[in-house]
C-alpha positions as CSV (number, residue, x, y, z in Angstrom):
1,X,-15.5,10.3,5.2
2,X,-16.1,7.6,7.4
3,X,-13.2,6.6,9.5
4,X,-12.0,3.5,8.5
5,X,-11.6,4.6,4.7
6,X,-9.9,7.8,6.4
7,X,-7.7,5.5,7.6
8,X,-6.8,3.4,4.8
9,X,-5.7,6.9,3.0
10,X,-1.9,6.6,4.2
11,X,-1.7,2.9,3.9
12,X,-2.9,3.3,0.0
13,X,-0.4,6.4,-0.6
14,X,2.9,4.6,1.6
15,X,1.9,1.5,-1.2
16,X,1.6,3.6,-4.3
17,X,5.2,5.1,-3.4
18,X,6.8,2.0,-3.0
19,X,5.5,0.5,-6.0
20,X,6.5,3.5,-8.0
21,X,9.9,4.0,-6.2
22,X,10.5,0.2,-7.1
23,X,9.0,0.5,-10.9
24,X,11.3,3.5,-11.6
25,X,14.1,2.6,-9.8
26,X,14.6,-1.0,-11.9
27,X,14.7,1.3,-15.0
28,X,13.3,-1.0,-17.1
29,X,9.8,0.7,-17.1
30,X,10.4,4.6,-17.5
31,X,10.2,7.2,-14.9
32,X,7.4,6.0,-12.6
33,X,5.9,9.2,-10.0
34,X,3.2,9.1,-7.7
35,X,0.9,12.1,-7.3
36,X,-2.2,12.3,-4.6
37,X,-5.0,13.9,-5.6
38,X,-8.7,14.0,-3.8
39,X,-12.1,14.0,-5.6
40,X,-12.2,17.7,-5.3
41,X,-8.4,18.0,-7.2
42,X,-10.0,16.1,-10.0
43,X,-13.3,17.5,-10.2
44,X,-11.2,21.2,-10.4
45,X,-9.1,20.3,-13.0
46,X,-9.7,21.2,-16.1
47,X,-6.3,19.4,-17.5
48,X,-3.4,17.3,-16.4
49,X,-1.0,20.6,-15.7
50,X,-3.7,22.2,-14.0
51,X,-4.4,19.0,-11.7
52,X,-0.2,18.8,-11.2
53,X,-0.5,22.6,-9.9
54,X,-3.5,22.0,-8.0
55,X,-2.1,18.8,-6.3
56,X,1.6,21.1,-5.5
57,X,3.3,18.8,-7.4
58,X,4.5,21.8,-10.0
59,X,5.8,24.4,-8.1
């Protein structure tokens, strides 16, 4: 991965937790959760439970 996408990585995830932290916490919208998962999570799921375990999101 070249390095300035590499770096763009946090920026994107520190974003997506904000928006979801602020989208949930209004309560207007549902329960709002962010979960990170590379092109290799995806391509390894075969289903949305198996990419939540995959991911460590599910215990």
């Amino acid at each position: 991965m070249p390095r300035r996408a590499s770096e763009a990585v946090p920026a994107k995830k520190a974003a997506a937790e904000a928006w979801a932290q602020e989208a949930g916490g209004r309560g207007d919208f549902g329960t709002w959760k962010y979960l990170f998962a590379t092109e290799e999570h995806l391509s390894q799921a075969s289903s949305w439970d198996a990419l939540l375990t995959l991911t460590g999101a599910r215990g």
